[in-house]
LODRENPA-158021 format. One record per residue (C-alpha): residue in three letters; y, z, x. Coordinates in steps of 0.02 Angstrom, whole numbers, padded with zeros to 5 digits, always signed. Each point is the difference from the previous one (the first is absolute). Example, Ala and Ser with C-alpha at 12.3 -4.5 7.8 and 13.67 -1.06 7.14 Angstrom:
REM residues 2
ala-00225+00390+00615
ser+00172-00033+00069
END
This chain:
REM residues 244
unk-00948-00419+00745
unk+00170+00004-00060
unk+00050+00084-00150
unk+00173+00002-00111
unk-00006+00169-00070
unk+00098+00109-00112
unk+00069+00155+00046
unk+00043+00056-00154
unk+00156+00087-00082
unk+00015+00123+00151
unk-00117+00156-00015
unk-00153-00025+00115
unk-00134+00069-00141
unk+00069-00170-00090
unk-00087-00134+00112
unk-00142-00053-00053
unk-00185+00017+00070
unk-00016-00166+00066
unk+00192+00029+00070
unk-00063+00140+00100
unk-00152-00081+00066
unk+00110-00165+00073
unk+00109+00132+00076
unk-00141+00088+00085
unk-00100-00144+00078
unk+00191-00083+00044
unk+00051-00029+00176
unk+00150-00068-00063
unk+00123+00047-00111
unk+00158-00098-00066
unk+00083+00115-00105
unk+00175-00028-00117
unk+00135+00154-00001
unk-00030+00067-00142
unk-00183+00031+00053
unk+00008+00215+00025
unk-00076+00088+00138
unk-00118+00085-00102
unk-00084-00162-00036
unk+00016-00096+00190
unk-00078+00182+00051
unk-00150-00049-00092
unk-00039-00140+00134
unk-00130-00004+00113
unk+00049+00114+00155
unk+00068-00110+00155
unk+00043-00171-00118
unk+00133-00096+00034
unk+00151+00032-00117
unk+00134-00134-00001
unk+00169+00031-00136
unk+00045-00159-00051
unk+00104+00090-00153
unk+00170-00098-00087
unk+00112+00121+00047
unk+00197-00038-00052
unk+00090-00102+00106
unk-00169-00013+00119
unk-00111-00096-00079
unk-00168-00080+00074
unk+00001-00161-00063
unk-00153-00056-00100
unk-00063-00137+00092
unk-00018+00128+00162
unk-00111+00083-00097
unk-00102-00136-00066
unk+00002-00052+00186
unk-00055+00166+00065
unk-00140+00022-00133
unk-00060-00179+00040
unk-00008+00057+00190
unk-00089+00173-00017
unk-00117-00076-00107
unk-00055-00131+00128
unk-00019+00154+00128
unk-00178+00073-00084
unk+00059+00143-00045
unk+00022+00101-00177
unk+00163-00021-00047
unk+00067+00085-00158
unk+00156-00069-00056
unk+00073+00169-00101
unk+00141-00020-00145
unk+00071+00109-00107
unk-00061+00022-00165
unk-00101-00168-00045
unk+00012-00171+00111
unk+00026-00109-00145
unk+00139+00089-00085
unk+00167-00048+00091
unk-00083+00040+00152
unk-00016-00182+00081
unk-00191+00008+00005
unk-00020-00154-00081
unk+00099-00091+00154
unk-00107+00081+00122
unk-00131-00047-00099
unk+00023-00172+00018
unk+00053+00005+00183
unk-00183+00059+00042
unk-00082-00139-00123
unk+00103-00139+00102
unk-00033+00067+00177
unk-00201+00023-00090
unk-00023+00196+00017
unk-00111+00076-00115
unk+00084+00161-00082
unk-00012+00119-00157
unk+00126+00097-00097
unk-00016+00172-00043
unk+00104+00025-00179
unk+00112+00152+00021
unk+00091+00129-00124
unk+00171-00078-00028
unk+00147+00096-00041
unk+00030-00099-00148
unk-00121+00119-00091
unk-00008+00137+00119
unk+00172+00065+00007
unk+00057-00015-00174
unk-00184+00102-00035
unk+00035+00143+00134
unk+00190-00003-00079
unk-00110+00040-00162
unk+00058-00183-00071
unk-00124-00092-00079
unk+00032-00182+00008
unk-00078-00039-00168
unk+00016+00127-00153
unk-00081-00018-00168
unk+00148-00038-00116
unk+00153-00012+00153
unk-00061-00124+00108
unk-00138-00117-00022
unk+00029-00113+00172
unk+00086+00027+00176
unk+00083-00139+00099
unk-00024+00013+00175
unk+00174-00080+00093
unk+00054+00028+00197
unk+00182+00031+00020
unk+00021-00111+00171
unk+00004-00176+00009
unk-00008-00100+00167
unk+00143-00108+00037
unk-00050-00176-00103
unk-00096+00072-00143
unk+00014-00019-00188
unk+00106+00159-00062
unk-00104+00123-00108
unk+00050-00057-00176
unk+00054+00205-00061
unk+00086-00080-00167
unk-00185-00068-00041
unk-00085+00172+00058
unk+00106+00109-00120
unk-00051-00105-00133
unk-00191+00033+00022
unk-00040+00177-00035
unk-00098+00140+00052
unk+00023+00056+00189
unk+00068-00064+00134
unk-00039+00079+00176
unk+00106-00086+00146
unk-00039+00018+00171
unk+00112-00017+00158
unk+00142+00000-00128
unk+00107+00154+00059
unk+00132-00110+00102
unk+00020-00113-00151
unk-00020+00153-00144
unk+00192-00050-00052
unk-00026-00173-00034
unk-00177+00041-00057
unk+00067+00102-00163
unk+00179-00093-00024
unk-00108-00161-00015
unk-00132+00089-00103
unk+00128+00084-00127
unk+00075-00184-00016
unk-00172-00062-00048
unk+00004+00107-00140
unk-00094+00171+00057
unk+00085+00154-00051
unk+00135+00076+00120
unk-00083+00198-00030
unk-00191-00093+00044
unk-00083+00127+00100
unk-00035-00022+00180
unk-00095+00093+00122
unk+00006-00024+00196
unk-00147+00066+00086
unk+00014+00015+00190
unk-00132+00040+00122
unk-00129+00011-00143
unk-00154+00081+00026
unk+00057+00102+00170
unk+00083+00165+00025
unk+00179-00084-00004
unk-00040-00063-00180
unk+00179+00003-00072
unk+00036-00078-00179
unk+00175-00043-00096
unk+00027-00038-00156
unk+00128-00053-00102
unk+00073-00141-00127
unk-00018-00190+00059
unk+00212+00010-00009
unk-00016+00142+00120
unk-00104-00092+00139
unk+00125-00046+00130
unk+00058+00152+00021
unk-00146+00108-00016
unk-00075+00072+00157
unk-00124-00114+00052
unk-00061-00025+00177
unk-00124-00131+00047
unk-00154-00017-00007
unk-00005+00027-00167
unk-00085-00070-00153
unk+00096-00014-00158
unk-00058-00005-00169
unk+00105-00048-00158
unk-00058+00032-00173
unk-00022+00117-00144
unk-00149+00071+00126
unk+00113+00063+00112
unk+00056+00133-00081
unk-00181+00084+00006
unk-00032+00135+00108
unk-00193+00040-00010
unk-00010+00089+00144
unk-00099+00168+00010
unk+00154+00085+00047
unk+00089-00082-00142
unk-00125+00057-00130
unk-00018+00203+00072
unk+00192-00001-00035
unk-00023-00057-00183
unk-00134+00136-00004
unk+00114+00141+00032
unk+00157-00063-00083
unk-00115+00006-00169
unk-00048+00184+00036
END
């Protein structure tokens, strides 16, 4: 069997059942970087763990890894291919999807948590609020050499959220091209790196501020009236005690 599965957002209690079960019957694992060691320690003891992660400025090229899924999965063995929050969200499953359809490998996909929900939630961000934000827009920050520009004049005309991922290098021309669209220069925005782990770190700050805030990647931004929220348990316990 081979399986595409999703990782999830980073915190190993966040894969799913099924997630767990490919792992553990896996002799093969082809994992992405941003896959944790909590999670690949989940695997079945003595598989096969090959890091096949996009790493800046040492990239595996895609069409390796289609290759090398194509080949494991003629060897007979359970091969898992592992990525980071859910395959089909900016996460090239759909490529190796169709690499193992045209070499005529039978496969399944294993949905995952993606961090498009999951970090803004653990930030205490929801996404969609009753009467602040009745949609989210979904928009990756890094486009390959070739490829249409992400229209940001159209985005900052649409509304409600917008949660951008793999946007950090770009976070500059990200708000100067959304504040010429017509969003408002004190927008909020909130960064959330590592989410779900013990490194969890989140900024915040007004979309004008974003180039120069202190924002590392990988790091999942969210602009809108939502991120200014903070419903965090630790957020609430200090409104307790200010109002004694």
């Amino acid at each position: 069997m081979i399986s595409l599965v999703g990782a999830g957002p980073g915190d190993p209690e966040l894969l799913t059942i099924r997630g767990l079960r490919r792992l553990q019957d896996a002799d093969v694992v082809v994992h992405d970087a941003l896959v944790g060691t909590g999670v690949l320690a989940l695997a079945r003891p003595g598989a096969e763990l090959i890091d096949v992660g996009k790493r800046p400025g040492a990239p595996v090229p895609q069409e390796l890894i289609n290759e090398l899924l194509v080949q494991l999965g003629r060897s007979g063995r359970n091969v898992v291919r592992l990525k980071g929050g859910d395959p089909f969200v900016f996460g090239r499953g759909g490529e190796e999807a169709l690499a193992l359809i045209a070499a005529g490998l039978d496969f399944d996909v294993v949905p995952g948590v993606s961090s498009v929900m999951a970090a803004p939630a653990a930030a205490g961000i929801p996404v969609t609020h009753r009467g602040v934000s009745a949609s989210f827009t979904v928009v990756t920050g890094h486009r390959q050499r070739g490829e249409a520009a992400v229209n940001w004049h159209a985005l900052a005309q649409v509304g409600g959220t917008i949660v951008v991922l793999m946007g950090v290098a770009q976070r500059a021309a990200i708000a100067e091209a959304l504040i010429a669209g017509g969003l408002a220069p004190d927008t909020p925005v909130a960064a959330i790196r590592h989410a779900t782990s013990s490194e969890q770190h989140v900024a915040r700050c007004a979309l004008s501020e974003l180039a120069d805030a202190d924002v590392e990647s990988p790091a999942t931004i969210v602009i809108g009236a939502v991120a200014a929220f903070d419903l965090t348990s630790e957020f609430i316990r200090g409104l307790a005690v200010a109002d004694t």
